[in-house]
C-alpha positions in Angstrom: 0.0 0.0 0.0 1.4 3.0 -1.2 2.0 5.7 1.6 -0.1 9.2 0.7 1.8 12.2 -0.5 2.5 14.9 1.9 1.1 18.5 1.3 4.0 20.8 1.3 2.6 23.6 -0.3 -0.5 24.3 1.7 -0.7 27.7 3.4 -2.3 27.7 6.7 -4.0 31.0 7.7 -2.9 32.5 11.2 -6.3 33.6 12.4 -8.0 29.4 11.8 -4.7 28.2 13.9 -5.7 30.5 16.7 -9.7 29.4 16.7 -8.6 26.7 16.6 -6.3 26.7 19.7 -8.7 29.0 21.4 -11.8 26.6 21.0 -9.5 24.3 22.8 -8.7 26.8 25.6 -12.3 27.2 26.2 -13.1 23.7 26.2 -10.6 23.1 29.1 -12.1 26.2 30.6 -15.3 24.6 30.8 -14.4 21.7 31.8 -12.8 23.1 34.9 -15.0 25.2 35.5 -17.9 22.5 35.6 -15.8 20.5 38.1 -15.2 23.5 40.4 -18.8 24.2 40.4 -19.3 20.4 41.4 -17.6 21.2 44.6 -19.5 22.4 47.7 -18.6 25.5 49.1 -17.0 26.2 52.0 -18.0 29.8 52.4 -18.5 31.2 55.8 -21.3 33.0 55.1 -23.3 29.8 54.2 -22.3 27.3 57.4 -24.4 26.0 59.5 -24.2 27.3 63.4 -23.5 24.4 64.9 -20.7 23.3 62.8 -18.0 25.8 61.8 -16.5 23.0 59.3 -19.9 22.3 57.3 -20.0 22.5 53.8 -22.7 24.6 52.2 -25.8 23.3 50.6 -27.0 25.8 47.8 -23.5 27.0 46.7 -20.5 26.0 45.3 -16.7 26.5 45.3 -16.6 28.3 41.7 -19.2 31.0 43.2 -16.7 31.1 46.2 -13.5 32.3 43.7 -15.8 34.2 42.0 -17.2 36.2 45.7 -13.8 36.5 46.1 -12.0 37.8 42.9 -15.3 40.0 42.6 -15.0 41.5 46.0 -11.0 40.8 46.9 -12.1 41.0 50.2 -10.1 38.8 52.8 -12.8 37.1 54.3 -13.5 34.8 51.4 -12.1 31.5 51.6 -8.3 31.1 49.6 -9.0 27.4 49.5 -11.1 28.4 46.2 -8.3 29.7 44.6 -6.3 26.7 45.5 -8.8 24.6 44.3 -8.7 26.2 40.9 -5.4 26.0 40.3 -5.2 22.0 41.5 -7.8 21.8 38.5 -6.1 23.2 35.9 -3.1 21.0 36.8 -5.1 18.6 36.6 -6.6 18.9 33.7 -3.2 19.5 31.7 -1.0 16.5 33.2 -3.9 14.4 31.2 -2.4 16.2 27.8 -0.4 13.9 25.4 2.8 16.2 24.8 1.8 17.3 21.1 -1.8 18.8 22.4 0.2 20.6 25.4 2.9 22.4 22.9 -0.1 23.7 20.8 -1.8 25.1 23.9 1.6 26.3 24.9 2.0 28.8 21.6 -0.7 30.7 23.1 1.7 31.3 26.7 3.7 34.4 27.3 6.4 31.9 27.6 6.6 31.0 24.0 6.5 34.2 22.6 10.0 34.8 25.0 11.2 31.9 23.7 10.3 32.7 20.2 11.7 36.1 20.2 15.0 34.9 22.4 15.4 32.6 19.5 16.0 30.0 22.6 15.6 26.0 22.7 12.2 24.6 24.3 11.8 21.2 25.4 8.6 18.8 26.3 8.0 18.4 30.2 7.8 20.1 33.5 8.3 23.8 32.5 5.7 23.8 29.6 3.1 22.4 31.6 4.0 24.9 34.4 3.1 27.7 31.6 -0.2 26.2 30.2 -1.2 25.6 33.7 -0.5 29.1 34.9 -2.5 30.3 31.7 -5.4 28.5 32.0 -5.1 29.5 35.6 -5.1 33.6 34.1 -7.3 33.2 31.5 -10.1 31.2 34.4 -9.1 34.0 36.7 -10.1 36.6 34.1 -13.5 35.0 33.8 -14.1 35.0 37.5 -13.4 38.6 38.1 -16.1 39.8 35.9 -18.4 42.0 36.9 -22.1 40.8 37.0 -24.2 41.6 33.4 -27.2 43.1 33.6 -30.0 41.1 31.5 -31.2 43.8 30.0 -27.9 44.6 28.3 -27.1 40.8 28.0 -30.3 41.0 25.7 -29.4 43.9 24.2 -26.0 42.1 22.7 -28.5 39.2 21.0 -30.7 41.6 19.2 -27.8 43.3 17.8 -26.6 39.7 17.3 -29.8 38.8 15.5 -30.1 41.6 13.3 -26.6 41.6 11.8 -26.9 37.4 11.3 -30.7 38.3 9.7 -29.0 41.3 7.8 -26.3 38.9 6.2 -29.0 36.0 5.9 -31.0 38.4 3.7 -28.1 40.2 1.9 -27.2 36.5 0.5 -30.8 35.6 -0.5 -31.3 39.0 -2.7 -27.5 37.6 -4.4 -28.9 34.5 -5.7 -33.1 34.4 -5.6 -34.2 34.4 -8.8 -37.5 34.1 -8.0 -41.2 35.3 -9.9 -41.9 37.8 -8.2 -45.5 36.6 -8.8 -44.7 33.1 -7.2 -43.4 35.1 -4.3 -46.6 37.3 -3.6 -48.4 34.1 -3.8 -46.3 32.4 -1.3 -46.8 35.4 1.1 -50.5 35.3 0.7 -50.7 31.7 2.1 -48.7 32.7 5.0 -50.6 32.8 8.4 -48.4 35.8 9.9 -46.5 38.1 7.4 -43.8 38.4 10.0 -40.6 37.9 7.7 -40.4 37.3 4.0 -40.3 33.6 3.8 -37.3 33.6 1.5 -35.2 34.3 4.4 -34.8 31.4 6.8 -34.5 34.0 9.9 -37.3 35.8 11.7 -37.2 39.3 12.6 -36.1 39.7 16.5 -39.5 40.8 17.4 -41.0 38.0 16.3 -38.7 36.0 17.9 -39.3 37.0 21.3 -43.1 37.1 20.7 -43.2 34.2 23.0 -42.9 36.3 25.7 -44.7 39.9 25.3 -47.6 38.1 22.9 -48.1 35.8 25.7 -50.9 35.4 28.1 -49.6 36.9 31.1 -49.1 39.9 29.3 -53.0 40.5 28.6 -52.3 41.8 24.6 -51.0 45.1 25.6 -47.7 45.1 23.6 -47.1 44.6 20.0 -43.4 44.9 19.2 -43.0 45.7 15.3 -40.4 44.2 12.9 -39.2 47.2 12.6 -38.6 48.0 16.2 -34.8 48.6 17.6 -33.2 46.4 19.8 -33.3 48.6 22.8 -37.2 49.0 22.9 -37.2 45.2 22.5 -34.8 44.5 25.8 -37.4 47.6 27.2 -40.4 45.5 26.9 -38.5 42.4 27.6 -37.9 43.6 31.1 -41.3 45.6 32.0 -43.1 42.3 31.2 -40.6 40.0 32.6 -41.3 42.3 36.1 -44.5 43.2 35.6 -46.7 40.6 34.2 -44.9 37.6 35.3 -43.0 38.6 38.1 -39.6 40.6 39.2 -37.8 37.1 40.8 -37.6 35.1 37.6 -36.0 38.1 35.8 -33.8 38.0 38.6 -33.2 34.3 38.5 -32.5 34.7 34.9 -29.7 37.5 35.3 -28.6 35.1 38.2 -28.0 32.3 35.7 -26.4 34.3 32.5 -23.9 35.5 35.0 -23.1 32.0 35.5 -22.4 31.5 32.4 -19.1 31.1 31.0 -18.7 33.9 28.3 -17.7 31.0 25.8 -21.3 29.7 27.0 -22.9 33.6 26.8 -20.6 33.5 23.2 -22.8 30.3 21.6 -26.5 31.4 22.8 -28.6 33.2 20.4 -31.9 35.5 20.5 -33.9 32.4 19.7 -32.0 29.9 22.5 -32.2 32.6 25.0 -35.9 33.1 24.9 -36.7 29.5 24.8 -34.9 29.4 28.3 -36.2 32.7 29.5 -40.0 32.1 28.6 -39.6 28.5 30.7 -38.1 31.0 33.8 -40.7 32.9 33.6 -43.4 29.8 33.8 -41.6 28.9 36.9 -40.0 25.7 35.3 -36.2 27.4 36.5 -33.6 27.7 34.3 -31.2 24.6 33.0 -28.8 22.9 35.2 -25.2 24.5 34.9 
């Protein structure tokens, strides 16, 4: 059997080698992440009174780092942070050597190395380096300042619309549609919300779910047309005042614990799927 030719003259572009290395960074991230979160916490402010060792029951250590790296305030626990960075070692003394130099490219070691023109080797030091990075990068994540909802929906209208805006843009390019056979099309149509040559719905009628519903009594009627700040508007004054202000809360409570890899990958549509079931008093998905 004859051995396949190499590709020599193949010219990789910078920016896919980075995704590409950056999906993987996140991937750990989560990973790590989801096992912190796995961990009780040990906070102080969550004991029981009879038992200054207990471990509490509705948090968890990856809320403790977060308390703390929010609030650097010395009377959060520094086990947390311990715990993190036991993770991440972890998770990287599981990487076959190849997987670890790739990761490493993206450490403030290598680009010494690289501009020293020095020598690097497999073993102790790299993983030292992609350890402390994932360690940075996690630390990063857990220092960020709560997100309000209203602007977290804010970011997947604008979202929406530039996706829909492309969507569309690409369908004028190459329909070569009657116009006749398109009128009739739209006439059979129950609800002329979009044009039905474009896949995507307009942002308002995505979140229709939610100000069309019952709760809401019929008072709004948000316009395809309508900008995405009078859409997070009405978004909030029903979420508060038709269905009540503790699920929006619950719902900012679980974007913020969202990784923003995880805040990254949800759209319009997702997010209102999981928001109309908060506000029905179903909760919001396990994380």
């Amino acid at each position: 059997m004859s051995t396949p030719e190499r590709k020599t003259n193949i010219h990789i572009k910078h920016d896919d080698i980075v995704r590409i290395i950056e999906d993987k960074y996140d991937r750990y991230i989560r990973e790590i992440i989801d096992n912190i979160r796995a961990m009780p916490s040990k906070s102080k402010s969550c004991e029981f009174e009879d038992d200054d060792d207990a471990w509490a029951i509705d948090d968890n250590a990856w809320e403790d780092w977060r308390s703390e790296q929010r609030s650097k305030s010395s009377d959060t626990p520094e086990s947390a942070a311990n715990i993190a960075r036991d993770e991440c070692a972890k998770n990287i003394r599981k990487l076959p050597d190849d997987e670890l130099a790739l990761l490493w490219t993206m450490t403030h070691e290598y680009d010494n190395v690289t501009r020293l023109e020095g020598y690097w080797t497999y073993g102790e030091p790299m993983r030292s380096s992609v350890t402390q990075e994932l360690y940075r990068r996690i630390q990063e994540i857990a220092a960020e300042p709560p997100i309000s909802l209203h602007s977290f929906i804010l970011t997947l209208v604008y979202s929406w619309n530039e996706d829909r805006l492309k969507e569309q843009a690409e369908c004028d390019e190459t329909d070569e549609e009657p116009v006749e056979e398109s009128v009739n099309r739209m006439d059979d149509r129950d609800n002329n919300w979009f044009d039905d040559r474009h896949r995507m719905p307009s942002a308002a009628a995505v979140t229709r779910t939610i100000w069309d519903a019952d709760e809401t009594g019929g008072w709004w009627c948000l316009g395809e047309d309508d900008n995405p700040s009078t859409i997070a508007d009405v978004l909030e004054f029903v979420g508060k005042d038709c269905f009540g202000g503790w699920q929006w809360q619950e719902m900012e409570n679980y974007i913020n614990r969202l990784t923003p890899y995880e805040r990254r990958m949800m759209n319009l549509s997702e997010f209102i799927e999981i928001f109309y079931g908060v506000l029905l008093g179903d909760g919001p998905p396990a994380n």
